[in-house]
N, C-alpha and C positions, 0 to 999 in steps of 0.2 A: 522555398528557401531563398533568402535574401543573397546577395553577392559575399557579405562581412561574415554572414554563417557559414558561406562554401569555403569561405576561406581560413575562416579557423578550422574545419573541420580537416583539410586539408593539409592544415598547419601541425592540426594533431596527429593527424597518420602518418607526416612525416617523421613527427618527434618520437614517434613511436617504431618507426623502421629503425632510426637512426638506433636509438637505446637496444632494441632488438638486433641489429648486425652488428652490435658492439659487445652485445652478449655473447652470439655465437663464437664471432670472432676470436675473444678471450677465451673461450672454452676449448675451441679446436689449439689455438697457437699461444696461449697467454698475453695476458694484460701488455707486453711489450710491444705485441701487434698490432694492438688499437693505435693508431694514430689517425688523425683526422682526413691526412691524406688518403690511406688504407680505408676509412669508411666511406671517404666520398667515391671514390673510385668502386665500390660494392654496391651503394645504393643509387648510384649513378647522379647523383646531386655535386654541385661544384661546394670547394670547402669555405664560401664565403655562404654559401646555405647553410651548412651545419654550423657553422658559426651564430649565426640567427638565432638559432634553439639553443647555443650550448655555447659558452665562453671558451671553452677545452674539453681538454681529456680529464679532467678533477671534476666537473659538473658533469659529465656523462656517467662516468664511475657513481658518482654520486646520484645518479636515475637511477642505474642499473642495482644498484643497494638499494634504494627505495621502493622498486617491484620487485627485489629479491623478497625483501620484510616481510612486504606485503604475501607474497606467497608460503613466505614459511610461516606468519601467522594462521595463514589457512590449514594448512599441514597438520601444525602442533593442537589444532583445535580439534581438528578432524582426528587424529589420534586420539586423542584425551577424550573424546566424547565417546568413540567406540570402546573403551574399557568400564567397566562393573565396579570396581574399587579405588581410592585413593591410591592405593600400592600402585597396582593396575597402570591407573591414569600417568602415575611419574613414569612411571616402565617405560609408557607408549610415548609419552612425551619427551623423554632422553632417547627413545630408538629415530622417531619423527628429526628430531634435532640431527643426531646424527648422521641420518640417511641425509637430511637434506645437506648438510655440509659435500658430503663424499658423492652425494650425483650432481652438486651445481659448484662445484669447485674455482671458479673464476666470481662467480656471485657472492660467493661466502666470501670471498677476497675483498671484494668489492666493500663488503657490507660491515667487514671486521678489521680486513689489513689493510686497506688502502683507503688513500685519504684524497674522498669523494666530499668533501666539504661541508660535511654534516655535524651538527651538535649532537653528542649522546648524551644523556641523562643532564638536560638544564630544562628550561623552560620553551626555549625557541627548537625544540628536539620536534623533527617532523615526524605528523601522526601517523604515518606507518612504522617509521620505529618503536616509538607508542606504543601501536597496537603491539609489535611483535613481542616485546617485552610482557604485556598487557598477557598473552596467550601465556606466556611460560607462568607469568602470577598466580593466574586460576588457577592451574591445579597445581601449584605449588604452596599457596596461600597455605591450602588442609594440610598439608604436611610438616609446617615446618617448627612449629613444635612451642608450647605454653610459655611468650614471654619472649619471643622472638620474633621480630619487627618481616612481616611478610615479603616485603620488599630487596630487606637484606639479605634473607635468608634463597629469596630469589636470585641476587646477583649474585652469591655465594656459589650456587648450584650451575647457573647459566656460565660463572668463571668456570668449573668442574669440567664442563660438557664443551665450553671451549676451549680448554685445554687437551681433553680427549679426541676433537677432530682434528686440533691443527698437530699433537702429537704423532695421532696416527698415519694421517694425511702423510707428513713429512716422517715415515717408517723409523721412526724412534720408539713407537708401538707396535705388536704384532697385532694387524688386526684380529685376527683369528679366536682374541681374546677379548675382544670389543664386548661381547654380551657380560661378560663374566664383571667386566670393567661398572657396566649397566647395572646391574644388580647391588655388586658392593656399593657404590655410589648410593643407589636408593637406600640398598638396608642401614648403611652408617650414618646417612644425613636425613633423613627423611624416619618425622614419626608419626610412624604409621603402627 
């Protein structure tokens, strides 16, 4: 391994502690605790090193959404594939969605509230957002009904599903009714 290989590699485990302690961080105390000073002093780097990888706290945020994506495209795929029917697959992929909102709660922030300096829906939209959108299409695509643009019919449901975690999230919902929420959703929008 060359010197310039050990160094990016080294470059990259940084960049990756950094977006990782900034995750946690946000999770245990919220996004107000990420300051740069607060991650140098965790990952034991001076903040003219974090600085190197990251111009602030808006292009960190903006990692931390970008492996959020990335993992919830995993998620909604990995649900959708375990179910037998089109019904099925929405079911699991509205349940997928909203578990992952409600166990990554500073990610989903990240990835929806806060402005991590990302394009959504243009051209220069980074490919893990993409993808993630990409996951909700698939099995949304069969469902959305003769003469209805897949796409639309996708942002239509994915607004649904984000209205129902940041609802619940901030107990303006009872969750308790969360499934019941899941259902109607499928059976009214979705033809199936």
């Amino acid at each position: 391994m060359s010197v310039q290989e050990r160094k990016q590699r080294e470059r990259a485990e940084r960049e990756r502690l950094i977006v990782a302690t900034a995750r946690e961080l946000a999770e245990q105390q919220g996004w107000d605790a990420v300051t740069t000073r607060r991650l140098a002093e965790r990952i034991e780097y001076s903040q003219p090193v974090l600085y190197s990888h990251f111009r602030g706290k808006r292009e960190i945020i903006g990692a931390v959404a970008l492996e959020g994506a990335a993992e919830m495209a995993v998620m909604l795929r990995t649900a959708a594939r375990a179910a037998d029917s089109p019904r099925a697959r929405v079911i699991a992929l509205a349940r997928a969605y909203l578990d992952f909102a409600e166990r990554n709660p500073a990610v989903y922030d990240a990835m929806f509230q806060l402005d991590g300096g990302l394009a959504f829906a243009r051209e220069d939209t980074p490919e893990p957002l993409k993808d993630a959108f990409a996951a909700l299409l698939e099995s949304l695509a069969e469902v959305a009904g003769d003469g209805v643009h897949p796409g639309l019919f996708t942002e239509v449901f994915w607004a649904a599903l984000h209205g129902l975690a940041t609802l619940t999230r901030a107990r303006r919902l009872p969750p308790e009714d969360t499934e019941r929420r899941v259902k109607l959703l499928v059976d009214r929008l979705a033809v199936i």
